[in-house]
N, C-alpha and C positions, 0 to 999 in steps of 0.2 A: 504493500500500500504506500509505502514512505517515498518506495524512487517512482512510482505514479503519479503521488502529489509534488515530489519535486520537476518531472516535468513539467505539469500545470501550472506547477508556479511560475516555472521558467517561460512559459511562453503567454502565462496572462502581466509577466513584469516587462518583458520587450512589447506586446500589443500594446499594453496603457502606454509607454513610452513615445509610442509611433502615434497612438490616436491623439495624444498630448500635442504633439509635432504639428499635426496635419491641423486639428482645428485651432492651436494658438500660434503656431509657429517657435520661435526663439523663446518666447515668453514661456511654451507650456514644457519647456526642458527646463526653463528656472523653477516652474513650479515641482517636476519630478525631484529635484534634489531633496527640498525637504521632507519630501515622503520616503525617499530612498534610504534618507540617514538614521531617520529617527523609525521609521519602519525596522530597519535592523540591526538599532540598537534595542528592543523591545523583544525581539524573535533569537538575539544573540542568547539569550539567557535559558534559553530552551535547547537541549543537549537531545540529538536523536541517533539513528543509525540507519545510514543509506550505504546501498552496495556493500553493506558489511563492516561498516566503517564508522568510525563514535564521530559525530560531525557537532556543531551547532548550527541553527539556522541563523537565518538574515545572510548569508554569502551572496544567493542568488538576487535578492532587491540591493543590496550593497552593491557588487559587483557593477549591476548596470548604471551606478553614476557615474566609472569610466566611460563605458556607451554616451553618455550624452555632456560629457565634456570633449569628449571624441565630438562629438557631431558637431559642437558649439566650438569649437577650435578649427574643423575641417570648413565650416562652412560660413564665420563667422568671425575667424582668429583670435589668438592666444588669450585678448585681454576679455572676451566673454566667456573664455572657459574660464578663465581664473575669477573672473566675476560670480562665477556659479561655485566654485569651490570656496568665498569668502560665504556666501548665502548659506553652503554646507553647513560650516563652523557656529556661524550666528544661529542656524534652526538646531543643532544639538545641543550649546550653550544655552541657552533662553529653555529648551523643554529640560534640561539638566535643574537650573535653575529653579523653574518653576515646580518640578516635580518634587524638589527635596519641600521647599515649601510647603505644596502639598501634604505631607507625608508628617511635618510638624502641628498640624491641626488636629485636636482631640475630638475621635470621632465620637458620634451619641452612641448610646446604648441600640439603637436599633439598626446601624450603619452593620452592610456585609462587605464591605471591599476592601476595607483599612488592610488586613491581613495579605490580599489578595495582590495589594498596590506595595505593600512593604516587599513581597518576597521579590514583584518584579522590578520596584524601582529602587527598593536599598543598595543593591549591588550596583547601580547604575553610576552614581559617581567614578568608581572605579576602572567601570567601565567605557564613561565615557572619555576619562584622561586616556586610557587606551586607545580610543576609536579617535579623539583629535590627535593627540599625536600620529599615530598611526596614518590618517586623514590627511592630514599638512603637509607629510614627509611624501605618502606616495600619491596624492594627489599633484602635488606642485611639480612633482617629476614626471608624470603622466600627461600634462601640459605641458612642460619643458620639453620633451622627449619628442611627444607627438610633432611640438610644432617644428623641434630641429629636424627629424624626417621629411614633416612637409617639406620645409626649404632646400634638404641637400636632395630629397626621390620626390619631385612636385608630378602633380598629374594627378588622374581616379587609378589606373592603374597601377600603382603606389598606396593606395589606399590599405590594403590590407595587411602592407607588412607593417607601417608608422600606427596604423591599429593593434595591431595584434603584439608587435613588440613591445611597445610604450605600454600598454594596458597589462603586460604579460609581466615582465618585469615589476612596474609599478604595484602592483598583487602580493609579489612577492614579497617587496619592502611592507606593505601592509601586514598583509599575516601572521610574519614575523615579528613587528611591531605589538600588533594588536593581542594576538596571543602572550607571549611573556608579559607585559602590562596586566591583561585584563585576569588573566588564568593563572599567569605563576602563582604554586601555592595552594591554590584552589582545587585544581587537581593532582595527581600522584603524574612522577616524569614522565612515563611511558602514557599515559592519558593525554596529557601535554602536547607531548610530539604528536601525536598520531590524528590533534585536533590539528594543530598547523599546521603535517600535509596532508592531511583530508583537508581542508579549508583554502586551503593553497589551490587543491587539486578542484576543486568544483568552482572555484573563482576560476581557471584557466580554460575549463570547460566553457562557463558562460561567456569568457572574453572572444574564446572562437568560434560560438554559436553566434555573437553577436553582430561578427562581419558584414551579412548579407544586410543587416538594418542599415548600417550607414553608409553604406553604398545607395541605399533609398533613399535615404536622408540626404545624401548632394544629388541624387536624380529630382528629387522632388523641390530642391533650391533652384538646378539649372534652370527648370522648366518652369520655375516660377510660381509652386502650387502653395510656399510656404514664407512667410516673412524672414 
């Protein structure tokens, strides 16, 4: 059931993406970020097992805000992607924020969630010093990266490699990051490892599933169907 609904997830996180694109254009990839971040810092905290393998969720909506700083770099350049990657930081910091907030308010005697909101946002500070750092380091290089490709392999058919490298790479500095941050400690070391390459490994799946969209995403700029 688990790698069923991972594909489904996988292909209703590139749909929203694309139907975002087409009915707002640039604007509805700035909107995807914030869903993208704080979506999977909520789903991070939830530990499963796909293909056999001890994983956490949120990889697959995380993953795709390389996709759409990809697309906002490819078709728009450098300073909208990074514009989208400050928007990242601002919508996990404010919901970071706002939730501990939360979480200090004495609920009444008849309140069912307190418990509910503690198990998933108490960990969340920690987590979310993980997901920025992690965030800053391989997002700013996933921009960086992407746009040095663009410049030395220009053209669509270039496309796929300054895609798939920069976003492949970039993953990696993530994972690595976000794992040791969020988890050292938390689990035993062999648990550890085998979340950051399983996490690793299903982020690299999503960065090459995600090719064929942003080759859509500059077909549907050239010809003018999107702002």
């Amino acid at each position: 059931m688990n790698i069923l609904l991972w594909f489904v997830m996988l292909i209703i996180n590139f749909a929203a993406i694309m139907l975002a694109y087409r009915l707002w254009g640039k604007l509805g990839l700035f909107i995807w970020i914030p869903i993208s971040v704080i979506a999977a810092n909520i789903q991070v905290v939830k530990t499963v097992e796909i293909f056999g393998f001890i994983a956490t969720l949120g990889n697959i909506v995380y993953a795709t805000s390389f996709l759409v700083t990809d697309i906002l770099n490819e078709n728009y350049g450098r300073k909208e992607a990074s514009k989208a990657v400050g928007i990242g930081f601002f919508a996990l910091i404010s919901m970071t924020v706002l939730m501990q907030f939360a979480l200090r308010f004495l609920p009444h005697e008849s309140d069912f969630a307190q418990g509910s909101l503690q198990t998933i946002f108490g960990i969340l500070p920690r987590i979310a010093l993980g997901s920025l750092t992690a965030y800053a380091l391989s997002q700013l290089h996933d921009v960086w990266s992407y746009n040095r490709l663009k410049v030395r392999r220009p053209g669509r058919k270039f496309i796929w490699l300054r895609n798939n490298v920069s976003t492949m790479i970039s993953q990696l500095i993530d994972s690595i990051v976000f794992t040791l941050i969020a988890f050292a400690g938390v689990f035993e070391f062999a648990v550890l490892i085998e979340i950051l390459l399983t996490t690793y490994l299903f982020k690299w799946i999503v960065a090459a599933a995600d090719t064929p969209f942003i080759y859509l995403a500059r077909s549907w700029k050239d010809k003018g169907l999107v702002e």
